[in-house]
VOPAGU-2260 file (C-alpha; in pm, 1 decimal, decimal comma):
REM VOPAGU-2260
SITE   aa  ch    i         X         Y         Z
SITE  UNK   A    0  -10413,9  -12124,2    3316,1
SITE  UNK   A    1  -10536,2  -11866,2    3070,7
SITE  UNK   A    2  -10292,6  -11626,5    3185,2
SITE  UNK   A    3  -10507,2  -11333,8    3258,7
SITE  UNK   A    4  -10635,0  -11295,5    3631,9
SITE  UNK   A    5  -10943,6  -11115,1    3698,9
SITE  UNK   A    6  -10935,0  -10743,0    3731,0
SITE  UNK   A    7  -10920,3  -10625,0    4090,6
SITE  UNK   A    8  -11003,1  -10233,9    4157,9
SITE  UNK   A    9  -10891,3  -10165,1    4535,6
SITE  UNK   A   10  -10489,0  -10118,5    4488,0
SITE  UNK   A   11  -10266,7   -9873,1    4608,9
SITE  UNK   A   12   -9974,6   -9937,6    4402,1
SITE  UNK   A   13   -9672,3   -9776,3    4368,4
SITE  UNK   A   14   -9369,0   -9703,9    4113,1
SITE  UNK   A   15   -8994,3   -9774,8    4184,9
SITE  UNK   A   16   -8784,7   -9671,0    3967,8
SITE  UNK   A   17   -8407,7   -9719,1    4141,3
SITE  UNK   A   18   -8252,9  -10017,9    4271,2
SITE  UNK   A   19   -8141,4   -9948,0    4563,4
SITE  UNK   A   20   -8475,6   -9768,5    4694,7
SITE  UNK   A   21   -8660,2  -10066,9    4560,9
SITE  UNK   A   22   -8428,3  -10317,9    4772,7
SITE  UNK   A   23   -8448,9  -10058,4    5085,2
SITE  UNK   A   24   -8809,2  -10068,5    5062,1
SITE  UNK   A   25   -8832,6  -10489,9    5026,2
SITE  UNK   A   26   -8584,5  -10531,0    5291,9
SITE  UNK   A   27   -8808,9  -10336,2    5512,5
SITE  UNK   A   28   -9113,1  -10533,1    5432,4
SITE  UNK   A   29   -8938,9  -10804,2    5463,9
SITE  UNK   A   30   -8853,0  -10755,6    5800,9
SITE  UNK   A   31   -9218,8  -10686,2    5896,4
SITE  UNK   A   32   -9340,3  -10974,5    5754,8
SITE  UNK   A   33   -9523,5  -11176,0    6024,2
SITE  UNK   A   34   -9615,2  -11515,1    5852,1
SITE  UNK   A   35   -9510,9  -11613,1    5486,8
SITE  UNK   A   36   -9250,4  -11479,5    5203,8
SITE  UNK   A   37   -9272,1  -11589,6    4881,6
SITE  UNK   A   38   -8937,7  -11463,0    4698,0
SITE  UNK   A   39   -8915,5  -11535,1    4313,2
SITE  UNK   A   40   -8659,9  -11383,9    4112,4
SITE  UNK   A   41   -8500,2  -11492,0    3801,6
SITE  UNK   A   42   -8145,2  -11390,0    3891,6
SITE  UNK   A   43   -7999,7  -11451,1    4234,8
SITE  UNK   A   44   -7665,6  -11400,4    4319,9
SITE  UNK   A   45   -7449,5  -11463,3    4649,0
SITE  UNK   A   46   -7274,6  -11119,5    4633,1
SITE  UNK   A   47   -7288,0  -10776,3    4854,3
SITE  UNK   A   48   -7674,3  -10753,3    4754,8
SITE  UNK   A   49   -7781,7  -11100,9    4725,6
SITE  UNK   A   50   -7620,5  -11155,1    5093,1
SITE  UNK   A   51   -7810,7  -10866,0    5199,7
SITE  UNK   A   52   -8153,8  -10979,1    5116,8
SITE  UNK   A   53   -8084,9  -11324,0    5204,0
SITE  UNK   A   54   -7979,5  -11213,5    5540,8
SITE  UNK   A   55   -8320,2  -11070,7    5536,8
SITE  UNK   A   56   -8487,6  -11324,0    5443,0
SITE  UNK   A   57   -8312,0  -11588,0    5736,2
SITE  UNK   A   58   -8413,3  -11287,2    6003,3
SITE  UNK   A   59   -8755,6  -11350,2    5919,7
SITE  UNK   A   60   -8722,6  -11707,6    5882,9
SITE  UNK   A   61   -8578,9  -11731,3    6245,1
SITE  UNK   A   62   -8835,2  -11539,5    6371,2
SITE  UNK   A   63   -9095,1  -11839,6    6239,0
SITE  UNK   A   64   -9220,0  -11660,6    5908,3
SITE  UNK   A   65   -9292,2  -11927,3    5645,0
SITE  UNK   A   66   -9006,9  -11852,8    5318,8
SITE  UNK   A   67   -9056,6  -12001,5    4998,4
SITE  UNK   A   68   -8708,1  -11897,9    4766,7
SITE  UNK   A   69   -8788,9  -11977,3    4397,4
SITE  UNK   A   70   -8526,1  -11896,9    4142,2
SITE  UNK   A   71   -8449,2  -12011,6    3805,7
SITE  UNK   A   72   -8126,0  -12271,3    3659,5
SITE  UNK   A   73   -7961,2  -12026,7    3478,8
SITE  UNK   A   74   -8027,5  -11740,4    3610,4
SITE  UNK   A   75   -7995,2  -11869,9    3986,3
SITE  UNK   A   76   -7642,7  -12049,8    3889,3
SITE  UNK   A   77   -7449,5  -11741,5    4087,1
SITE  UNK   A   78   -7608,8  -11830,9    4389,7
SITE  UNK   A   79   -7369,4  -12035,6    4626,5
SITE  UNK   A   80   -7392,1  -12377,1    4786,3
SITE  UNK   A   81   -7298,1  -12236,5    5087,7
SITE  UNK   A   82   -7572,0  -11961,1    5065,7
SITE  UNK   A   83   -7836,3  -12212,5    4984,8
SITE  UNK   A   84   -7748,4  -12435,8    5283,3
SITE  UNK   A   85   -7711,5  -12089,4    5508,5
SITE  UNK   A   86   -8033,8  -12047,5    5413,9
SITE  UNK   A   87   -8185,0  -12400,9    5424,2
SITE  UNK   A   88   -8031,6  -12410,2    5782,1
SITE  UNK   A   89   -8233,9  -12202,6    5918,8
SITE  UNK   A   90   -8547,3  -12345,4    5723,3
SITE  UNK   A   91   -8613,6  -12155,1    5441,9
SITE  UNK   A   92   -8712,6  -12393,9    5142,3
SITE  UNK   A   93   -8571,5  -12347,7    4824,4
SITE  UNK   A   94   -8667,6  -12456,7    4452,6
SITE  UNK   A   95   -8460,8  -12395,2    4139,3
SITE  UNK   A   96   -8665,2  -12392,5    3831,0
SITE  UNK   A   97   -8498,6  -12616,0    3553,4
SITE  UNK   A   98   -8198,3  -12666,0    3711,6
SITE  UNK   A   99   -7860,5  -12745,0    3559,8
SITE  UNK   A  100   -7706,9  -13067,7    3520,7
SITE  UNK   A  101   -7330,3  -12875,8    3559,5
SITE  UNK   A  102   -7313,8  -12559,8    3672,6
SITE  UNK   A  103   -7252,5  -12343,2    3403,6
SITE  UNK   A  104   -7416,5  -12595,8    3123,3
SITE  UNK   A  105   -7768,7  -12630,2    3143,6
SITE  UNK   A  106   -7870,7  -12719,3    2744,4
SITE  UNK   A  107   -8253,6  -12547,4    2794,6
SITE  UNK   A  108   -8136,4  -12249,5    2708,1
SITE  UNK   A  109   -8514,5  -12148,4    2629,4
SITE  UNK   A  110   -8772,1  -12210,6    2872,4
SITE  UNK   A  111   -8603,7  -12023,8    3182,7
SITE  UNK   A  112   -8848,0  -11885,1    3436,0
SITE  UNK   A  113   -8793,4  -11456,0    3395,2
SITE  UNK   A  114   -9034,5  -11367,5    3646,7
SITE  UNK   A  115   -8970,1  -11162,7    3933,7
SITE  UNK   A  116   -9235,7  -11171,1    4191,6
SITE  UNK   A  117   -9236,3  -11150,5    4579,7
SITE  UNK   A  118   -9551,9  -11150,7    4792,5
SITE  UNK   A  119   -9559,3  -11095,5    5202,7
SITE  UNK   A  120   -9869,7  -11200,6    5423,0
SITE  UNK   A  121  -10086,5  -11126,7    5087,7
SITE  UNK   A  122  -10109,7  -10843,8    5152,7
SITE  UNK   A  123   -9781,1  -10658,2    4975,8
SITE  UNK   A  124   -9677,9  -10774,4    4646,3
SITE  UNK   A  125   -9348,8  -10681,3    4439,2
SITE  UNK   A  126   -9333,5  -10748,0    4057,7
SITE  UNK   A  127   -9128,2  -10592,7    3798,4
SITE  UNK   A  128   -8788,2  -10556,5    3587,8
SITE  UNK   A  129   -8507,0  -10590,5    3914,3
SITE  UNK   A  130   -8314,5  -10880,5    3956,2
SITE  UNK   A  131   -8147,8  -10955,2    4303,9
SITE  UNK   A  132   -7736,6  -10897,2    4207,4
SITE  UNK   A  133   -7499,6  -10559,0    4265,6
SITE  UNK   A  134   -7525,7  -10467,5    3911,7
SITE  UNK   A  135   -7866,0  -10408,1    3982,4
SITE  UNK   A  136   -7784,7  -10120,9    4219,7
SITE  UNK   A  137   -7527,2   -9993,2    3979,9
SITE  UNK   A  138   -7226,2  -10148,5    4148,1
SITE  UNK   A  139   -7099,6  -10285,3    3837,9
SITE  UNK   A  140   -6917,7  -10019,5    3586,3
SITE  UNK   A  141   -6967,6  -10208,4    3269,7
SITE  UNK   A  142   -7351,4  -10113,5    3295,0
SITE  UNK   A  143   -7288,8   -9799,7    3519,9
SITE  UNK   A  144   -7656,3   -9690,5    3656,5
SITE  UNK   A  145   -7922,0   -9957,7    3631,7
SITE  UNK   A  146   -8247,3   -9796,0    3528,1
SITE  UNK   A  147   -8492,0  -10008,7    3580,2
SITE  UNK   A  148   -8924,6  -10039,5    3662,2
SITE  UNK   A  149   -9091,1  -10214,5    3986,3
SITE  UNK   A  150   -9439,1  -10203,5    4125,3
SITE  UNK   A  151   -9488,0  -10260,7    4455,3
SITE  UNK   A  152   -9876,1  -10322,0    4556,9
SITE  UNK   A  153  -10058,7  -10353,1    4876,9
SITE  UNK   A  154  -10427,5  -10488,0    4735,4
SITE  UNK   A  155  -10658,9  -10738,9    4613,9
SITE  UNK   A  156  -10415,8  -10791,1    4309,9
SITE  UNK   A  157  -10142,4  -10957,0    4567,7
SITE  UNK   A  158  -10368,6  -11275,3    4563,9
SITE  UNK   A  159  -10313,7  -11357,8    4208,5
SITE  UNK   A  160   -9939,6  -11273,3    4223,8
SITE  UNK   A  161   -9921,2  -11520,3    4538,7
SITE  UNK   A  162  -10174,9  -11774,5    4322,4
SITE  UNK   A  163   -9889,8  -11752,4    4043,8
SITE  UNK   A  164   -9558,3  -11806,2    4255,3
SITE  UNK   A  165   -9748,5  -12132,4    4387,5
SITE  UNK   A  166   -9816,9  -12245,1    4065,9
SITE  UNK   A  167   -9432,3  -12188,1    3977,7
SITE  UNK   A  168   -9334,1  -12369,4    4353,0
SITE  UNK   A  169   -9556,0  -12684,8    4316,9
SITE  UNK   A  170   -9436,3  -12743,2    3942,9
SITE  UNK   A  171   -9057,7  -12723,4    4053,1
SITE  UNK   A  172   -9107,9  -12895,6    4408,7
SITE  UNK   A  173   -9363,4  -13154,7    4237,6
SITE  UNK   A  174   -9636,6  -13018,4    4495,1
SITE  UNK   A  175  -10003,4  -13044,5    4439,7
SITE  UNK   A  176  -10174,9  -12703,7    4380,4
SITE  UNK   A  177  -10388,4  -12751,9    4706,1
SITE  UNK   A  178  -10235,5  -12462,7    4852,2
SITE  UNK   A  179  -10358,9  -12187,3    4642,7
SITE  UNK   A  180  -10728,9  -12287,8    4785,4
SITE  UNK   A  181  -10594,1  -12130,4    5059,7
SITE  UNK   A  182  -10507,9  -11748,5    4938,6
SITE  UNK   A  183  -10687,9  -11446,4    5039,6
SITE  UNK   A  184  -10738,9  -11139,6    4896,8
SITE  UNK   A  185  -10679,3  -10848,9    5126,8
SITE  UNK   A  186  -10846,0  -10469,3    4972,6
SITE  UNK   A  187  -10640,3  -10194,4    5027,1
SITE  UNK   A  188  -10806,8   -9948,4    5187,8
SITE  UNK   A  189  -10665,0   -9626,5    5025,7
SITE  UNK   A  190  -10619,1   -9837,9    4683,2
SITE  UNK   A  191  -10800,1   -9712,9    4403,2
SITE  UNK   A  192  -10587,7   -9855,3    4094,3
SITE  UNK   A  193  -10747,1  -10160,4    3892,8
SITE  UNK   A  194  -10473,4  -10423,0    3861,9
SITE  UNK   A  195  -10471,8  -10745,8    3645,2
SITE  UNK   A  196  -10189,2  -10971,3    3642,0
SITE  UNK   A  197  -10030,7  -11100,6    3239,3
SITE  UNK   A  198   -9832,1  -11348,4    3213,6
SITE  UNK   A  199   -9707,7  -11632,4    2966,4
SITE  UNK   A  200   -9459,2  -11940,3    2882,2
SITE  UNK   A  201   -9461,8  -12204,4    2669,5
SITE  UNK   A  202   -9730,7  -12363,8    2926,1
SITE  UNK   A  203  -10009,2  -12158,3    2832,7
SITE  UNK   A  204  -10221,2  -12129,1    2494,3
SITE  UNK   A  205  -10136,3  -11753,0    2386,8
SITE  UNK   A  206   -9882,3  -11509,0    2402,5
SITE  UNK   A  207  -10107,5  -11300,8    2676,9
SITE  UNK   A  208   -9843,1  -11041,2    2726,7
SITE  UNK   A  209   -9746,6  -10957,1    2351,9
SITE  UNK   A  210  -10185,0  -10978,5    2285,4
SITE  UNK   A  211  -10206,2  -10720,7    2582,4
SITE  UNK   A  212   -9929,7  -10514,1    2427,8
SITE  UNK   A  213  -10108,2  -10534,3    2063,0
SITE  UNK   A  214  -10461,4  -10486,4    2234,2
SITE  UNK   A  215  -10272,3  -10130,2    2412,2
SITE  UNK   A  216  -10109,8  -10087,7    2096,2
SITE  UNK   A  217  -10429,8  -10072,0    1925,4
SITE  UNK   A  218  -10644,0   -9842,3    2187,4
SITE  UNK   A  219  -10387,7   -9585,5    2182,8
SITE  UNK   A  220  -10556,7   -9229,7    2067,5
SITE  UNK   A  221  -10253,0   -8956,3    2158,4
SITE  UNK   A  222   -9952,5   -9152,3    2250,8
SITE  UNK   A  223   -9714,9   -9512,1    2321,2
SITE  UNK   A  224   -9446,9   -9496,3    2533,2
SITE  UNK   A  225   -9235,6   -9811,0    2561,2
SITE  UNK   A  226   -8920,0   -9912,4    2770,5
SITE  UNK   A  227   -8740,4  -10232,0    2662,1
SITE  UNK   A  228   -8395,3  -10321,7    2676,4
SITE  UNK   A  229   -8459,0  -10536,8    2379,4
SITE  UNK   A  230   -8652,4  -10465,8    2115,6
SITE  UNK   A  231   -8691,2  -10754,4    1841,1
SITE  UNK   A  232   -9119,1  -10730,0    1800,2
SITE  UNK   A  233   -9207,8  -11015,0    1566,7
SITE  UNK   A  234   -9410,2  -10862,8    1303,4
SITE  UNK   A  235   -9771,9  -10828,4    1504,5
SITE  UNK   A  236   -9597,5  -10608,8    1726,6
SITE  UNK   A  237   -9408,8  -10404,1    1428,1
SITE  UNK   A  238   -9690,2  -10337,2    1167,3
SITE  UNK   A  239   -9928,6  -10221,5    1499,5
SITE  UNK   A  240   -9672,0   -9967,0    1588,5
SITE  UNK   A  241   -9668,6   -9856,3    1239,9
SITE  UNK   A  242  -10038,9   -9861,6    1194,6
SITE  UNK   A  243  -10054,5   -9645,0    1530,5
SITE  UNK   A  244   -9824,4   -9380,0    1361,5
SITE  UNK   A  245  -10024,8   -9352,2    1077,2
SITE  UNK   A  246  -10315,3   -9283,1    1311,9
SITE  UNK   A  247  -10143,9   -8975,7    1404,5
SITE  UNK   A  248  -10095,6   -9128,7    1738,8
SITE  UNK   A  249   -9704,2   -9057,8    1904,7
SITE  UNK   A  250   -9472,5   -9327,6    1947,7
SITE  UNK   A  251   -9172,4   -9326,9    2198,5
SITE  UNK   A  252   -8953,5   -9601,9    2195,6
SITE  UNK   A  253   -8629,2   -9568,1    2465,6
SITE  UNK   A  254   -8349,6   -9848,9    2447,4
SITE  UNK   A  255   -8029,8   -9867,0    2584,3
SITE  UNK   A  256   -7691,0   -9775,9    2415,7
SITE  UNK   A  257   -7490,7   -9991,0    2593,8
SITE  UNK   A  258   -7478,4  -10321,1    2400,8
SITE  UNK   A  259   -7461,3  -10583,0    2666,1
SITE  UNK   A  260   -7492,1  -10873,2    2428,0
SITE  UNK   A  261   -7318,6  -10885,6    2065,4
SITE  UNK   A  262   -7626,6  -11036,9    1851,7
SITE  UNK   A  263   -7905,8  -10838,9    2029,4
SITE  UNK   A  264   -7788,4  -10470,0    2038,7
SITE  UNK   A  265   -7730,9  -10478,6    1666,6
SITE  UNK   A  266   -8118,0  -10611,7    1614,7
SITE  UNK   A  267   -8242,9  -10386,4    1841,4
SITE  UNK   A  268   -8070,4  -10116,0    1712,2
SITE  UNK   A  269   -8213,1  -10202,0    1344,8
SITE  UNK   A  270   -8572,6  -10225,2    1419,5
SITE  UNK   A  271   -8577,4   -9946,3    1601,4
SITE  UNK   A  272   -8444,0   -9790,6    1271,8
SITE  UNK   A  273   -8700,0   -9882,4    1077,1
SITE  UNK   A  274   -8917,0   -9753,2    1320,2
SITE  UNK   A  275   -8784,8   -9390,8    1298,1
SITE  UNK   A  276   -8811,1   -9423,4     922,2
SITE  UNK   A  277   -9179,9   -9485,3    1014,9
SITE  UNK   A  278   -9189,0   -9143,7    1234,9
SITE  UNK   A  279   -9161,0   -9294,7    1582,3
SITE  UNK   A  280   -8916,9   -9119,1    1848,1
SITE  UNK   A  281   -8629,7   -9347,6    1957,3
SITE  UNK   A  282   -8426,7   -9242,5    2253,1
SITE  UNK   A  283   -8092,6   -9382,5    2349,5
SITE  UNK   A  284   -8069,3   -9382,0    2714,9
SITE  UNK   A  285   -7709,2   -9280,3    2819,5
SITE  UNK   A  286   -7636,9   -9265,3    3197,6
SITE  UNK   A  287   -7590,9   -9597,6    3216,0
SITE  UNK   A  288   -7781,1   -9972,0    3110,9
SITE  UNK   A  289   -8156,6   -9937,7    3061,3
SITE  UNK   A  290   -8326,7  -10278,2    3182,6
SITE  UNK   A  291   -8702,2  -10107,6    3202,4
SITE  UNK   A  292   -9016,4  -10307,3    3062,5
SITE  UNK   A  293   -9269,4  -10078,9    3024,9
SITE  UNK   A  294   -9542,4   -9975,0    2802,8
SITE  UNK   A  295   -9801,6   -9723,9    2866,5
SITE  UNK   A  296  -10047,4   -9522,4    2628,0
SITE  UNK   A  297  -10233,7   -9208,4    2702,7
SITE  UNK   A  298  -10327,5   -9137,9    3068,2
SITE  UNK   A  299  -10488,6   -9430,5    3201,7
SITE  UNK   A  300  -10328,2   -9802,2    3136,8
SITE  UNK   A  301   -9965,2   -9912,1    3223,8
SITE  UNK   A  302   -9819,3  -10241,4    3165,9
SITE  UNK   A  303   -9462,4  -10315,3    3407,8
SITE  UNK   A  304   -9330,9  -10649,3    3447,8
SITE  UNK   A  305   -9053,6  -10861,9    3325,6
SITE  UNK   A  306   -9113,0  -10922,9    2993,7
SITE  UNK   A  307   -8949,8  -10758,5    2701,2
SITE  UNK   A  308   -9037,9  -10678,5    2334,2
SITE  UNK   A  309   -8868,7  -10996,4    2209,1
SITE  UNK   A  310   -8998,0  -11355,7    2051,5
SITE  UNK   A  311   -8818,6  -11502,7    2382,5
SITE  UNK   A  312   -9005,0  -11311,7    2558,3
SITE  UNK   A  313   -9302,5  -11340,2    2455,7
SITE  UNK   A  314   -9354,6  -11750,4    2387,2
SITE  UNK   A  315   -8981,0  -11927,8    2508,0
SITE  UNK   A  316   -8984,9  -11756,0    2868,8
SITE  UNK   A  317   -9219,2  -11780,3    3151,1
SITE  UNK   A  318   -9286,0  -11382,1    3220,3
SITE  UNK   A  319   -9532,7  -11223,9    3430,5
SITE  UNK   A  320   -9666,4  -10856,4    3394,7
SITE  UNK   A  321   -9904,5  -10661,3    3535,3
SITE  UNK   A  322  -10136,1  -10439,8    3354,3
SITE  UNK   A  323  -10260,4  -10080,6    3531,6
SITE  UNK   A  324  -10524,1   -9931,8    3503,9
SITE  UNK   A  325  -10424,5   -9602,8    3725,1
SITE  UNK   A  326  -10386,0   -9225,6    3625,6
SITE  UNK   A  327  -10137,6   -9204,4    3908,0
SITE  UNK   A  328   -9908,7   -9487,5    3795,1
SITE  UNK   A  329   -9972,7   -9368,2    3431,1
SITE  UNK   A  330   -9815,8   -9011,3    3560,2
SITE  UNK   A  331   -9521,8   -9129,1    3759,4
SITE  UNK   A  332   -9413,7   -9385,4    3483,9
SITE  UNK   A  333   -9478,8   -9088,1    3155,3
SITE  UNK   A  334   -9296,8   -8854,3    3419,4
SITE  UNK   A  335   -8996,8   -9121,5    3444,8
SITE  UNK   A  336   -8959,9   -9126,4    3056,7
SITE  UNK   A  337   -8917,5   -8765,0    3031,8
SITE  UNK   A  338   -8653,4   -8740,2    3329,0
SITE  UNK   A  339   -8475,8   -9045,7    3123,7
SITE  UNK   A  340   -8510,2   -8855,7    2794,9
SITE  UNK   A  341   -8270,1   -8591,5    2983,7
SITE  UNK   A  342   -7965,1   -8836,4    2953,9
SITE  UNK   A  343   -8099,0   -9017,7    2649,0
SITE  UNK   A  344   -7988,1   -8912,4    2294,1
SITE  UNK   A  345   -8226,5   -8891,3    1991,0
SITE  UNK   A  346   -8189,2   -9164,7    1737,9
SITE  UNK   A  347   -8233,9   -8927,9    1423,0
SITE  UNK   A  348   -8258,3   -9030,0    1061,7
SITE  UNK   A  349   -7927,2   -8907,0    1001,3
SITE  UNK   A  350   -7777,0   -9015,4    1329,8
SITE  UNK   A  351   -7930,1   -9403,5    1224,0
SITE  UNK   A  352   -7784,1   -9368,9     812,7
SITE  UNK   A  353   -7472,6   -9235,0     985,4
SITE  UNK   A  354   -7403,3   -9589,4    1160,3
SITE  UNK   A  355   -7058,4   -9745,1    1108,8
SITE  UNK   A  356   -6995,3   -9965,8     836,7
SITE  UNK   A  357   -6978,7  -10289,1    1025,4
SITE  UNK   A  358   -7294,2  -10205,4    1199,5
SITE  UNK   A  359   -7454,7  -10191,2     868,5
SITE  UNK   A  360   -7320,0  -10534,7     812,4
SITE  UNK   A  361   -7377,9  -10668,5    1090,0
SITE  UNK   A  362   -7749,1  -10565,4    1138,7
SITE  UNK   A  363   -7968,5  -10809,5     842,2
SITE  UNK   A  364   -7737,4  -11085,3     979,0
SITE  UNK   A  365   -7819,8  -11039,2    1349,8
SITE  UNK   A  366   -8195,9  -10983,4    1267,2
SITE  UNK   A  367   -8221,3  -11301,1    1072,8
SITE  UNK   A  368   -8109,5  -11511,4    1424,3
SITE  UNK   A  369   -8330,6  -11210,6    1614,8
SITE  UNK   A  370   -8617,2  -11473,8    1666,6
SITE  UNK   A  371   -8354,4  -11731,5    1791,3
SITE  UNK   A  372   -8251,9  -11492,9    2073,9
């Protein structure tokens, strides 16, 4: 349980970067699938799009394919009794990670399961940033357009994402861990991206993802680009981004500017201050709520997933990530961030002094509960 799988080279792996072509393309997988689904996402819901997929899901389960539905206590509480029996009707089997003792009071606030993995007949894997719920596809207008980051992989690298949902099912459903013996890797033949899977809680030793950020962090010679909808780096995270500026090496940081939760935004919004002080380029996305968690330097290694630049992130969640090592990827995802950077704003010096005054207020209080959030 280290949290770092072994590096697998024979991936074809590809970049999604809407919600509703990322759902179009799982539903269709999903409705090829031929003997097992294993469906783990943080956030659940029983609504237009969480009907959808689950209808998807019981069309493959009638047709005999083995479905595993893993999702977590909090995040899973919008998902309907009479979904779940719908569902357990036609025998899909369902865990709920940390579930609550009343619905909408469940007192381990930390500890929730963020990760957001899917895996069909190991052979096509889904990992990333999307939830399953309508404001994901931009049906909700208090976010507007969700911009967010998903990898979908056909490849060796499906193995260890399949390895890691079972480790997640037999803790919840009290199974023994027999059944990863059992998992297969399957090459992709036109694959050629290396692919190594990150990911952390408070059940392993180190805070893999945030030492594979600091370790890209580090390696960077020309430029960072990062994506997080949060930004509160505990002070590793910081002074590296510093030090990498000093290097002469470009850092762009893109955030949303739609606060979606009262403490956070002002944080986020005041370390990423400091960082244009220390001559990074912030960007503000506009067109709507960016939920992205990417980082990627130079031309060669990516890192997507589900965790964000945050101390809950990085040691109170259970996240998974995975890191790329693909010129391709790296493209598409640097190509992304400069279509974004259309409908972001620039967070200038000026524009950052310029703040209101109970912003300014508001800012040193929020970022002394920042590790709390």
């Amino acid at each position: 349980r280290m949290g770092l799988t072994n590096l697998s080279g024979d991936n074809d792996v590809e970049a999604i970067f809407d919600g509703r072509a990322k759902f179009l393309r799982l539903i269709q997988d999903i409705d090829e699938a031929k003997e097992e689904i294993n469906f783990q996402y943080y956030i659940l819901k029983s609504d237009n799009l969480g009907a959808i997929v689950i209808e998807a899901l019981m069309r493959a389960a009638r047709r005999g394919v083995t479905v595993r539905v893993l999702t977590d206590g909090v995040g899973g509480r919008n998902l309907s009794k009479e979904m779940r029996r719908m569902m357990q009707e036609v025998g899909i089997r369902i865990g709920i990670f940390y579930p609550s003792f009343l619905r909408y009071i469940n007192l381990r606030l930390n500890y929730r399961n963020h990760r957001k993995i899917v895996t069909i007949d190991e052979r096509i894997g889904y990992i990333g940033g999307f939830n399953v719920g309508d404001e994901y596809i931009g049906r909700y207008s208090r976010f507007g357009y969700w911009r967010d980051t998903h990898l979908r992989i056909e490849g060796s690298a499906v193995a260890d994402l399949k390895i890691r949902f079972l480790q997640d099912w037999s803790f919840v459903m009290g199974e023994s861990e027999s059944v990863q013996l059992e998992v297969n890797a399957h090459p992709s033949e036109k694959g050629d991206a290396f692919c190594q899977l990150v990911f952390s809680g408070p059940d392993t030793p180190l805070a893999n993802i945030k030492l594979s950020m600091l370790k890209m962090i580090a390696s960077a010679d020309d430029v960072i680009y990062i994506q997080t909808p949060y930004f509160i780096p505990d002070q590793s995270i910081f002074e590296a981004l510093v030090l990498a500026l000093q290097q002469g090496v470009q850092v762009n940081l893109m955030i949303p500017n739609r606060p979606d939760h009262p403490v956070v935004f002002p944080a986020t919004l005041s370390f990423a201050g400091d960082l244009v002080r220390a001559g990074a380029n912030v960007y503000r996305y506009e067109k709507g709520f960016l939920h992205s968690k990417v980082m990627l330097i130079d031309d060669y290694v990516s890192l997507v997933g589900s965790c964000n630049v945050d101390e809950r992130s990085f040691s109170l969640n259970f996240e998974a990530s995975e890191l790329v090592y693909s010129q391709k990827i790296n493209a598409a995802l640097k190509r992304a961030f400069h279509e974004d950077m259309q409908v972001s704003t620039l967070l200038t010096r000026e524009v950052y002094e310029s703040r209101g005054p109970m912003l300014k207020i508001k800012e040193p209080i929020c970022r002394l509960f920042a590790p709390l959030l």
